[in-house]
py3Dmol code that shows the C-alpha trace and the ligand (Angstrom):
import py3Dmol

protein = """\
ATOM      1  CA  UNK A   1       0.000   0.000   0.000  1.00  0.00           C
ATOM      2  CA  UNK A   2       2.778   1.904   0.585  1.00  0.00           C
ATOM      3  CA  UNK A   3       4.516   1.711  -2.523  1.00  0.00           C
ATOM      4  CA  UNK A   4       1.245   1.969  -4.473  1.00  0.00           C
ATOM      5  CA  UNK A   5       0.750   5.637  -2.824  1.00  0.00           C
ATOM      6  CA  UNK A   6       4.320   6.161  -3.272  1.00  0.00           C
ATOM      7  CA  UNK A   7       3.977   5.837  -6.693  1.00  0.00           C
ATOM      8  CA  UNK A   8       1.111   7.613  -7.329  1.00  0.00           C
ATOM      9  CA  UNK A   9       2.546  10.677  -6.481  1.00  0.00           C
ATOM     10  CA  UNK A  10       5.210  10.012  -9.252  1.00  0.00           C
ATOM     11  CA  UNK A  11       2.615   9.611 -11.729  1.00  0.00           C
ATOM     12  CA  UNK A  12       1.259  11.928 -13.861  1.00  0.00           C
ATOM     13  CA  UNK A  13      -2.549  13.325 -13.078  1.00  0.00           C
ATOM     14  CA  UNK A  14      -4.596  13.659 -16.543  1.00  0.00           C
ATOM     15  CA  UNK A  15      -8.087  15.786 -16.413  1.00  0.00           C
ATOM     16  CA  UNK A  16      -9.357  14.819 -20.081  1.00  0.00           C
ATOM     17  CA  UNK A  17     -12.623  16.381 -21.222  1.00  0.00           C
ATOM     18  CA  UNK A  18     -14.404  13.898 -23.657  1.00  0.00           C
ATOM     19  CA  UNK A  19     -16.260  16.694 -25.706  1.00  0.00           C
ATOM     20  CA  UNK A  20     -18.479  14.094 -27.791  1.00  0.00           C
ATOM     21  CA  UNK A  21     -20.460  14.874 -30.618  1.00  0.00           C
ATOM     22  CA  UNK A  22     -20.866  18.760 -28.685  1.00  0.00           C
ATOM     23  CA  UNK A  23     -19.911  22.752 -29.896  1.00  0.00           C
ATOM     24  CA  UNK A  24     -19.537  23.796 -33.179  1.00  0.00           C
ATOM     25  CA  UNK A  25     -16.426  25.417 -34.021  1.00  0.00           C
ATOM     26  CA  UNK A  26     -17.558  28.628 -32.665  1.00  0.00           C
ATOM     27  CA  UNK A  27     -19.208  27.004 -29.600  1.00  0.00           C
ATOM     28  CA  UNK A  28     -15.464  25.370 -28.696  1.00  0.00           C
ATOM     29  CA  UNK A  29     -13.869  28.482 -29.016  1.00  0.00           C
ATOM     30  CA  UNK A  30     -15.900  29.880 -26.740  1.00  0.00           C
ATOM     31  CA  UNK A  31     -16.210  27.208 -24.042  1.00  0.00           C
ATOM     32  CA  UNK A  32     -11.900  27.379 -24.347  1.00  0.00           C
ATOM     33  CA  UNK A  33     -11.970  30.763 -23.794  1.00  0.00           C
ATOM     34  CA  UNK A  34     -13.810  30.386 -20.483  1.00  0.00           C
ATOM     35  CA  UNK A  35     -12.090  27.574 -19.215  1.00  0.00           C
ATOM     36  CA  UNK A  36      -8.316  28.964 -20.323  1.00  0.00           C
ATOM     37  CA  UNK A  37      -8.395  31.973 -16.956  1.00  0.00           C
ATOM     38  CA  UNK A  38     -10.089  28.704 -14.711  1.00  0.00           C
ATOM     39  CA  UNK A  39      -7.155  26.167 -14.846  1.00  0.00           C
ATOM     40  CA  UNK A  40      -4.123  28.064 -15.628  1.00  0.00           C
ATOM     41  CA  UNK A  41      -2.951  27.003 -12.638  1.00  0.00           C
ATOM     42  CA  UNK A  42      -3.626  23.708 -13.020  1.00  0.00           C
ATOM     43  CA  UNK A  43      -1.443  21.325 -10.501  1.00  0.00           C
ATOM     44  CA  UNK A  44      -2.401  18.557 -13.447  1.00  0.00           C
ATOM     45  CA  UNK A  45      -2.177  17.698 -16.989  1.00  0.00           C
ATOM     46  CA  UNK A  46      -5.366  19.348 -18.230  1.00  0.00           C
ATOM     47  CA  UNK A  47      -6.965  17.696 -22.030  1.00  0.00           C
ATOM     48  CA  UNK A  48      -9.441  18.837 -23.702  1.00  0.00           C
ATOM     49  CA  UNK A  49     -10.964  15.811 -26.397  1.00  0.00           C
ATOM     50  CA  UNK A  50     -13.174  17.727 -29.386  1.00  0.00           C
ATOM     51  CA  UNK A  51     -14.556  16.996 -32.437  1.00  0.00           C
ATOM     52  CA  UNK A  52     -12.430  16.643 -35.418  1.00  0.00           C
ATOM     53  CA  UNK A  53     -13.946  19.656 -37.027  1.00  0.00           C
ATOM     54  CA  UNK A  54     -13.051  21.897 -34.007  1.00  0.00           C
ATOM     55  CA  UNK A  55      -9.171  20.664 -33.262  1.00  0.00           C
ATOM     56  CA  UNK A  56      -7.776  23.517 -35.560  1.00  0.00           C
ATOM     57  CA  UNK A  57      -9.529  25.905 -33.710  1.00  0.00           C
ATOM     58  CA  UNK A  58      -8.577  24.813 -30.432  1.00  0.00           C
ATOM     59  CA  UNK A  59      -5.191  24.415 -30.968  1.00  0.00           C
ATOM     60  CA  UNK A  60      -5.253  27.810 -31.993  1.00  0.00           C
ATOM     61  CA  UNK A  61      -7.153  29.060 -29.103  1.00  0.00           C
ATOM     62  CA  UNK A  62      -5.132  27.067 -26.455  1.00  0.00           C
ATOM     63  CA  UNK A  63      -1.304  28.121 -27.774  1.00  0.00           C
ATOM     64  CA  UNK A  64       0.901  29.339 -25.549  1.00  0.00           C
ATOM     65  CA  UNK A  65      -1.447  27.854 -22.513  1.00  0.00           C
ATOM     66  CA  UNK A  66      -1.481  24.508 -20.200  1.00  0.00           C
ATOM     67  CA  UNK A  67      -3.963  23.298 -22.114  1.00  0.00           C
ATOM     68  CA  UNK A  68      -3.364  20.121 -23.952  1.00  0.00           C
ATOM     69  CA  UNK A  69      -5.757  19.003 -27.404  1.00  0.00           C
ATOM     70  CA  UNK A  70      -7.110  15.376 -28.152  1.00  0.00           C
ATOM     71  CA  UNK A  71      -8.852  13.551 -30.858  1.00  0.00           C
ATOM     72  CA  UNK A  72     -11.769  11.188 -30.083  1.00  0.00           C
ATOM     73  CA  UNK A  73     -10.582   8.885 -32.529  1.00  0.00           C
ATOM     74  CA  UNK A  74      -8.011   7.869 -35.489  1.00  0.00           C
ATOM     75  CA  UNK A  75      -7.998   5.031 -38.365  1.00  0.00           C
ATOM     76  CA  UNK A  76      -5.139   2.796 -38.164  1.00  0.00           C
ATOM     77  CA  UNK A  77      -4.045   3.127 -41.512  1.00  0.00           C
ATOM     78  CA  UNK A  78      -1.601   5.994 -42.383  1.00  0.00           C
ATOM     79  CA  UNK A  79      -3.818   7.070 -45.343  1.00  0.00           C
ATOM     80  CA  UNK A  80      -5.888   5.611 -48.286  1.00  0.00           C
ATOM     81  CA  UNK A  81      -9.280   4.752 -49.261  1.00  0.00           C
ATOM     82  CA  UNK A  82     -11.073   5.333 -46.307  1.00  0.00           C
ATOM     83  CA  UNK A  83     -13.674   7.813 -46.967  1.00  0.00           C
ATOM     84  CA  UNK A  84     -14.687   9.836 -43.932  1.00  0.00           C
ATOM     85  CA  UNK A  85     -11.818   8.254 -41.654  1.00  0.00           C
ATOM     86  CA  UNK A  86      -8.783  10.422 -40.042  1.00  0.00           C
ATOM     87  CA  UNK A  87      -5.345   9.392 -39.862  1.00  0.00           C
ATOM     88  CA  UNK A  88      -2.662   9.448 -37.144  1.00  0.00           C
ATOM     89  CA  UNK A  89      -0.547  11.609 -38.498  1.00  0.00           C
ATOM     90  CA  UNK A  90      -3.431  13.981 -39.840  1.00  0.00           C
ATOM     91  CA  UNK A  91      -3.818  14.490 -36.144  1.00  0.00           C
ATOM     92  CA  UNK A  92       0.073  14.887 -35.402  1.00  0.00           C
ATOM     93  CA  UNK A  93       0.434  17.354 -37.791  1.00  0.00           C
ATOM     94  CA  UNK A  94      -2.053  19.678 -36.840  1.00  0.00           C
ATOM     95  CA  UNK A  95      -0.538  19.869 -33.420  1.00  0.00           C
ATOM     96  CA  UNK A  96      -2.677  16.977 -31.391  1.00  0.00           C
ATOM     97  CA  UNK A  97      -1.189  15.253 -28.441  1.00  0.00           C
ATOM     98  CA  UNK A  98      -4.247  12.672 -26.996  1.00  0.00           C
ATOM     99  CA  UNK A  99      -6.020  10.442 -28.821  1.00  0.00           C
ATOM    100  CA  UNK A 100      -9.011   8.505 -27.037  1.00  0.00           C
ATOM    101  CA  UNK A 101      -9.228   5.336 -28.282  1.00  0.00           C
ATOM    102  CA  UNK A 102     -12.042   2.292 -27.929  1.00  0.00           C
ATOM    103  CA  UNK A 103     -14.319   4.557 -25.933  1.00  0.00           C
ATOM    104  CA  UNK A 104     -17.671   2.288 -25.539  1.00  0.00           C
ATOM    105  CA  UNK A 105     -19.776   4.207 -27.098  1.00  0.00           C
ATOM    106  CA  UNK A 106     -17.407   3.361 -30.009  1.00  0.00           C
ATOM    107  CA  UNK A 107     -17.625  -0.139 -29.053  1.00  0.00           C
ATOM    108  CA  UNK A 108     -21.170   0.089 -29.006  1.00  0.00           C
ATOM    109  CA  UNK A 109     -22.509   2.170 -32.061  1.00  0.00           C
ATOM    110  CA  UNK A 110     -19.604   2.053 -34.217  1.00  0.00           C
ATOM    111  CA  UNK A 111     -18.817  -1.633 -34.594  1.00  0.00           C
ATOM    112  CA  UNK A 112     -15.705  -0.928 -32.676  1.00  0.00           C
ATOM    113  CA  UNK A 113     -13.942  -4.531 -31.179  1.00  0.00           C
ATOM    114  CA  UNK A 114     -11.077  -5.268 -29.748  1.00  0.00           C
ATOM    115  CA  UNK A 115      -8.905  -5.392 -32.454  1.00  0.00           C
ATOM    116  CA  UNK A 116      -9.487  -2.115 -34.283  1.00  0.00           C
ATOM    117  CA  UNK A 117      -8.601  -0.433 -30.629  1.00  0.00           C
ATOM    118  CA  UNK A 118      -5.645  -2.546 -31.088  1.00  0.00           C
ATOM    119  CA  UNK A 119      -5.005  -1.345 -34.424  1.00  0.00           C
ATOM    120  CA  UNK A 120      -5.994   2.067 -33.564  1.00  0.00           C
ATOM    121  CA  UNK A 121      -3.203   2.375 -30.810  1.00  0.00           C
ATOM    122  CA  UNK A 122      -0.357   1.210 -32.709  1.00  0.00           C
ATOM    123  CA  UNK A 123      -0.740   3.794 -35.599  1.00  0.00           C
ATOM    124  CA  UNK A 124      -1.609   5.889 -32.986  1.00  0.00           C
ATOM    125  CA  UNK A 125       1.752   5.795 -31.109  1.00  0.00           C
ATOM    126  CA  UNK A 126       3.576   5.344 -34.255  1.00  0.00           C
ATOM    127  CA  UNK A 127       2.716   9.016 -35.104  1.00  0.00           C
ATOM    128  CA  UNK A 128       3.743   9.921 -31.661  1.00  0.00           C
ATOM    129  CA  UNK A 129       0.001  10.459 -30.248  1.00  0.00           C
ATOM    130  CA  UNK A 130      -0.546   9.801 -26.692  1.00  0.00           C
ATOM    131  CA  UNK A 131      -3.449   6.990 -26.430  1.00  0.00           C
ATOM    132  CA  UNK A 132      -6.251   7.484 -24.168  1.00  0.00           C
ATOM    133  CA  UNK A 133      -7.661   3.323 -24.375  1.00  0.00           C
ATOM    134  CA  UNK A 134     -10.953   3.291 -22.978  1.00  0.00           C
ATOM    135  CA  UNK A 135     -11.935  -0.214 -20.915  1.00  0.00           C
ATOM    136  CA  UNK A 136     -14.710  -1.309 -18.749  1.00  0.00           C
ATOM    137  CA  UNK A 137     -17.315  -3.454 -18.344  1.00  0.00           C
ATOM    138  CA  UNK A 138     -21.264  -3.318 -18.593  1.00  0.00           C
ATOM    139  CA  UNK A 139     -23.644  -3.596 -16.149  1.00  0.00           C
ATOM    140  CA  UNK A 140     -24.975  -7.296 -17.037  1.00  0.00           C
ATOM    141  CA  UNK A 141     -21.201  -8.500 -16.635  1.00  0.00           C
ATOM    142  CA  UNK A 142     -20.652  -6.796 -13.429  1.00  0.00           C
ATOM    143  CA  UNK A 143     -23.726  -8.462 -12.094  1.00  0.00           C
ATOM    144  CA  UNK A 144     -22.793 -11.516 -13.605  1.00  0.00           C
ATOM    145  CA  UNK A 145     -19.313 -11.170 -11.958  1.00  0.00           C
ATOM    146  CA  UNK A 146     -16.941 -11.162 -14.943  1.00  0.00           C
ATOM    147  CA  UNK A 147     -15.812  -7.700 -14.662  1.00  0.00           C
ATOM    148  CA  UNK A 148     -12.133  -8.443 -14.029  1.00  0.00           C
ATOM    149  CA  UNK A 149     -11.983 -10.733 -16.691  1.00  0.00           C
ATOM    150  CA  UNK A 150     -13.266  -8.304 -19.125  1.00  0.00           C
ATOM    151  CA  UNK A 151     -11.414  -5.628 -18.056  1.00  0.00           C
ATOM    152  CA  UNK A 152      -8.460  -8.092 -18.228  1.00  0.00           C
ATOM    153  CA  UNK A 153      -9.686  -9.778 -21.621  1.00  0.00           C
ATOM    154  CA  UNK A 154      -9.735  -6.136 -23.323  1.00  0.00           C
ATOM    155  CA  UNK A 155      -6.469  -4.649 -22.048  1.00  0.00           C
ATOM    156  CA  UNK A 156      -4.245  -7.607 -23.302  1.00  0.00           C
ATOM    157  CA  UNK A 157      -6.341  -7.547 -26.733  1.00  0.00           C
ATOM    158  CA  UNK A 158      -6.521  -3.297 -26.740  1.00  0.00           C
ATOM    159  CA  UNK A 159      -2.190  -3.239 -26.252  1.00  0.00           C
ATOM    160  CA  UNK A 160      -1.220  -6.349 -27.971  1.00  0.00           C
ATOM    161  CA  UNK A 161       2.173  -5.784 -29.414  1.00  0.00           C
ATOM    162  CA  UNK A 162       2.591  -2.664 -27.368  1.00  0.00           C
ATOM    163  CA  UNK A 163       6.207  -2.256 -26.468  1.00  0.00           C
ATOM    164  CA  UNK A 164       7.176  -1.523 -23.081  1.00  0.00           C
ATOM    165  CA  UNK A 165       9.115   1.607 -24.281  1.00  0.00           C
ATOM    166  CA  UNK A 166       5.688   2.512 -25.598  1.00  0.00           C
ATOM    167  CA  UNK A 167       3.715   2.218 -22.696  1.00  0.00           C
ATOM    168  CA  UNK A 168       4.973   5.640 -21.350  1.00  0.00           C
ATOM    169  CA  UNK A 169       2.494   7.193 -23.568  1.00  0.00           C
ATOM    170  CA  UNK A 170      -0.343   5.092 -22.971  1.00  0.00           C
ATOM    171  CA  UNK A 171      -3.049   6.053 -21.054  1.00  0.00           C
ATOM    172  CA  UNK A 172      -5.626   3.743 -19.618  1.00  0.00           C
ATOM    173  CA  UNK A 173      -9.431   4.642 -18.790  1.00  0.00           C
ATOM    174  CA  UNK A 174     -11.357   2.746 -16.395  1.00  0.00           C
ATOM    175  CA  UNK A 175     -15.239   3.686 -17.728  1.00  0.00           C
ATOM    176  CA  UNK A 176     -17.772   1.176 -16.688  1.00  0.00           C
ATOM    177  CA  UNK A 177     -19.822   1.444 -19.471  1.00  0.00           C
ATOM    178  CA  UNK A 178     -23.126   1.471 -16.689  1.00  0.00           C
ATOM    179  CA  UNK A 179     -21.671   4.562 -15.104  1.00  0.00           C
ATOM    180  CA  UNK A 180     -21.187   6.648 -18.713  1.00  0.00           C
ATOM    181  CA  UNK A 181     -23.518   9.560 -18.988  1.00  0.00           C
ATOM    182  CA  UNK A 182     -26.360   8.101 -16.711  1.00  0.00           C
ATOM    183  CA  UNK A 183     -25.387  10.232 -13.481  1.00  0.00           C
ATOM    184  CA  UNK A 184     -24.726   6.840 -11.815  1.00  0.00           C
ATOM    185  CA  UNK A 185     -21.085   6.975 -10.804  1.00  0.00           C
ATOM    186  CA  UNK A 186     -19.002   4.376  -9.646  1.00  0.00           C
ATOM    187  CA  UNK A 187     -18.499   4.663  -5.738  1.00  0.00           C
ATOM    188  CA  UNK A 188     -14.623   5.543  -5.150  1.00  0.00           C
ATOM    189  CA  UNK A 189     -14.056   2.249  -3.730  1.00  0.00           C
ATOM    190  CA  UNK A 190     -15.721   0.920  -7.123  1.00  0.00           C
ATOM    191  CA  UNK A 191     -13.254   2.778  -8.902  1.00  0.00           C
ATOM    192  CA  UNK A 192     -10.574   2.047  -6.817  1.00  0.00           C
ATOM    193  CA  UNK A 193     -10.694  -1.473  -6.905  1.00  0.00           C
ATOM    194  CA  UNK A 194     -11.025  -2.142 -10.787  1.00  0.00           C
ATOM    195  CA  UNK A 195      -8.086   0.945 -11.443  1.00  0.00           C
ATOM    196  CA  UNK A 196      -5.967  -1.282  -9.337  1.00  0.00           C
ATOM    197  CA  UNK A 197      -6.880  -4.414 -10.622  1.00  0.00           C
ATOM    198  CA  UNK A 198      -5.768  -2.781 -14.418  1.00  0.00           C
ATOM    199  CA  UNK A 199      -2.545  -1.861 -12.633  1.00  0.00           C
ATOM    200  CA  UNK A 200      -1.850  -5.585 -11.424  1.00  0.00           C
ATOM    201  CA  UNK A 201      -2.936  -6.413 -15.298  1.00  0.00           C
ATOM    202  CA  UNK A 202      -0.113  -4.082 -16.436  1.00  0.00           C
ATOM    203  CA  UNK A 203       2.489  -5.700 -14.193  1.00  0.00           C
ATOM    204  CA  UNK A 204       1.340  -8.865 -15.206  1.00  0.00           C
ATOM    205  CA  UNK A 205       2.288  -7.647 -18.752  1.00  0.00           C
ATOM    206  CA  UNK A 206       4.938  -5.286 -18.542  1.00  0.00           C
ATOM    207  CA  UNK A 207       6.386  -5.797 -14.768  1.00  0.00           C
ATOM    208  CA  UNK A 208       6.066  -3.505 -12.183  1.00  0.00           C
ATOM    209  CA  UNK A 209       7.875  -0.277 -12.655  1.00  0.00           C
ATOM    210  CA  UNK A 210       6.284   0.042 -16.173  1.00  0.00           C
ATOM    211  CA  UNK A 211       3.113  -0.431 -13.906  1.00  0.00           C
ATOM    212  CA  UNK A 212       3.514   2.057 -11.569  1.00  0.00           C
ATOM    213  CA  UNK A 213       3.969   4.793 -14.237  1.00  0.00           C
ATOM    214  CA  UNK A 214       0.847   4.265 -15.921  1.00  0.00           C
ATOM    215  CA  UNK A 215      -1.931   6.845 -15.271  1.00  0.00           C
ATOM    216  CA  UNK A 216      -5.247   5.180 -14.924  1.00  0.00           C
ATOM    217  CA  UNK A 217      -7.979   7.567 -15.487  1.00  0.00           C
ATOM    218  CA  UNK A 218     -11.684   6.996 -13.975  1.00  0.00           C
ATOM    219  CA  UNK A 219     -14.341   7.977 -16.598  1.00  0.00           C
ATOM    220  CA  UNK A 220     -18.678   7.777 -16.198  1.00  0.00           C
ATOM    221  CA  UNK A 221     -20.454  10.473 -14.459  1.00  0.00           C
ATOM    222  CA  UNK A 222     -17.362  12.264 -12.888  1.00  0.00           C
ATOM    223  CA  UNK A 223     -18.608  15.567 -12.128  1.00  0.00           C
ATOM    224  CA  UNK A 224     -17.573  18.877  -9.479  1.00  0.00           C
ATOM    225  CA  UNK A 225     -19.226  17.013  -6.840  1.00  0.00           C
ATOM    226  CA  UNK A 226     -17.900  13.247  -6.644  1.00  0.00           C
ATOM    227  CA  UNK A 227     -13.980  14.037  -8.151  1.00  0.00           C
ATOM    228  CA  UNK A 228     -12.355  14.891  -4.792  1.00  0.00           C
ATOM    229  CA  UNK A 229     -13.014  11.575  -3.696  1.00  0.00           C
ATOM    230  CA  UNK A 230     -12.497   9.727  -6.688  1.00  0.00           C
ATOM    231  CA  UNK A 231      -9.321  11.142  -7.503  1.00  0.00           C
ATOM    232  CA  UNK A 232      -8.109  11.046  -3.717  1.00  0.00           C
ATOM    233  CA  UNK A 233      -8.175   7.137  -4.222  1.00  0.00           C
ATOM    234  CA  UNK A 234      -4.478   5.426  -4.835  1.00  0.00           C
ATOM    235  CA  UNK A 235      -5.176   4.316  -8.255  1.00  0.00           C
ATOM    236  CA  UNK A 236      -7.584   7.024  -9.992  1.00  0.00           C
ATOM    237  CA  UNK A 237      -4.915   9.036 -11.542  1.00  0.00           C
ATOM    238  CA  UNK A 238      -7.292  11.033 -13.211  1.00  0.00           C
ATOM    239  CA  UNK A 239     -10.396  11.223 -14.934  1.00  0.00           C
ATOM    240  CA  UNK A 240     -12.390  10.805 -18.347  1.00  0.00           C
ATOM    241  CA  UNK A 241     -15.213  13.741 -18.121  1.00  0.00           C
ATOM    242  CA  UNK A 242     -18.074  13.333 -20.548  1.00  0.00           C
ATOM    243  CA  UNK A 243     -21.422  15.618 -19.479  1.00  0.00           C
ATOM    244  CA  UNK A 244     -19.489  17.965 -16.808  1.00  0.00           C
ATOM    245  CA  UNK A 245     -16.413  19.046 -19.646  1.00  0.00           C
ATOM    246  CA  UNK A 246     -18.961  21.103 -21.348  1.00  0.00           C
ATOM    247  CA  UNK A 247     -19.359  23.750 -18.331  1.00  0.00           C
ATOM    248  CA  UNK A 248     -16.496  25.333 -17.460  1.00  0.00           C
ATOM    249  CA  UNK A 249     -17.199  25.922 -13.759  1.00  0.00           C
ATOM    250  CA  UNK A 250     -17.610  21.916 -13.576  1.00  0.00           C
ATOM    251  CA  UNK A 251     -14.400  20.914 -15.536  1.00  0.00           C
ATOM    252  CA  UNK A 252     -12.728  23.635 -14.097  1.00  0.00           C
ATOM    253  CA  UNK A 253     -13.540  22.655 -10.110  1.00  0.00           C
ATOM    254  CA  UNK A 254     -12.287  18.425 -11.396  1.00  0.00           C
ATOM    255  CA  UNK A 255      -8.956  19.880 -12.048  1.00  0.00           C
ATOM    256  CA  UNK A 256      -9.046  21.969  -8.697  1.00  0.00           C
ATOM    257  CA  UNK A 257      -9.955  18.520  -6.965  1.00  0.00           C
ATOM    258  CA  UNK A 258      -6.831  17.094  -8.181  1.00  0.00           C
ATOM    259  CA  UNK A 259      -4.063  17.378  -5.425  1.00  0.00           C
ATOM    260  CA  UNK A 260      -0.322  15.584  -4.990  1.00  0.00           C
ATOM    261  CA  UNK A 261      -0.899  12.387  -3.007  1.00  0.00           C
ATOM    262  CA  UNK A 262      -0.820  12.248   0.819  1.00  0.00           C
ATOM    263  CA  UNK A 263       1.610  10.142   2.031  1.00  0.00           C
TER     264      UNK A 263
END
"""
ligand_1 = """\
9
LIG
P -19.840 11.151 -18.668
O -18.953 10.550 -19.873
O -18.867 11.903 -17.783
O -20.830 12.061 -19.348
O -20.458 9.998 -17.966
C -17.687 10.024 -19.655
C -17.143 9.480 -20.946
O -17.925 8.886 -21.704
O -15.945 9.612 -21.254
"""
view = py3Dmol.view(width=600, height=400)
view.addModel(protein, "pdb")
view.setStyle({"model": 0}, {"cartoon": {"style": "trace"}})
view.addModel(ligand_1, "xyz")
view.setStyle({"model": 1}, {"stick": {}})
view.zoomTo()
view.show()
């Protein structure tokens, strides 16, 4: 225990906002503008996830400031006949750092599986994007008590062939896909125990020092009233905001609840 809160000060803390299919270019300028003054001084790594259409816009609008632009998605292939698909290094270019990747409602309406994620994160940190791989488990295998091997099942499949030299810019989100945008949020000690149980995955794959590095996000119905507690716990590194990115107040008073682990 210890160790494990040991480490997690060494890690790095990640506030992503998971914009969705919200603001129109104008819209995200504006919401950036408002949340720029409200976390510039930010004691974590604070991501902002938008559209495709508005990433040239924010980049723009967040220059010269701590905050940090991700894509919701990328194809795997470097470029081709793909109609209506974005590549890895289309995202690089432009000046992207995150990329979330297998997020369930991906899974769900997209046809995303295992495999594509897979796919998906290897082009990704080819072209020097930092993954944001989305796991978790629904509500009928929680209740039918399979939830670690899901979560297990779906992290060796989502960073098969992953080197360990890559795994510095993975990130990992724990969303139980139950807990994503239905106000129901996992209970800390929820959270807690399935983030640690991914961390016992990753030393299982990669040992334990790659381990401890990892930051393991918590993602589903984080909002300015449960993220003290969620992030206070020794494996929640950070968190995944859906519904509560798109006020700045909200997303603003997450990052505020981040704080250096006690000891
Ligand atoms: P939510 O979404 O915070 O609205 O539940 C989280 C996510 O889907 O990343």
């Amino acid at each position: 225990m210890l160790l494990d809160a040991l480490t997690k000060g060494m890690r790095k803390t990640i506030i992503a906002g998971n914009w969705k299919m919200n603001k129109t270019p104008s819209e995200a300028t504006a919401l950036l503008e408002e949340i720029k003054p409200l976390v510039a001084d930010a004691k974590c790594e604070v991501v902002a996830c938008v559209p495709y259409v508005d990433l040239g816009i924010a980049i723009e609008a967040t220059r010269d400031t701590n905050i940090k632009i991700g894509a919701q998605n990328c194809h795997w292939e470097e470029s081709g006949a793909y109609t209506g698909e974005i590549s890895a290094a289309m995202l690089k270019e432009l000046g992207v750092e995150y990329v979330i990747l297998g997020h369930s409602e991906r899974r769900q309406y997209f046809g995303e599986t295992d495999e594509t994620v897979n796919k998906r994160t290897k082009a990704a940190l080819a072209a020097g994007l930092k993954p944001i791989v989305c796991v978790g488990e629904q509500l009928w295998e929680r209740e039918c008590n399979i939830t670690n091997e899901v979560i297990a099942r779906q992290l060796k499949l989502d960073l098969w062939d992953v080197t360990p030299e890559e795994m510095a810019n993975i990130v990992i989100a724990y969303e139980p896909v139950w807990a994503i945008g239905t106000g129901k949020t996992a209970t800390a000690d929820q959270a807690e125990e399935v983030c640690n149980f991914i961390r016992m995955c990753l030393k299982t794959l990669y040992g334990l020092e790659i381990a401890s590095g990892v930051t393991i996000q918590y993602g589903g119905s984080m909002n300015d009233q449960n993220a003290a507690e969620l992030l206070g716990k020794t494996n929640v590194d950070g968190g995944l905001i859906g519904g509560a990115s798109l006020v700045a107040e909200k997303f603003a008073a997450i990052v505020a609840a981040t704080k250096p682990a006690e000891y």
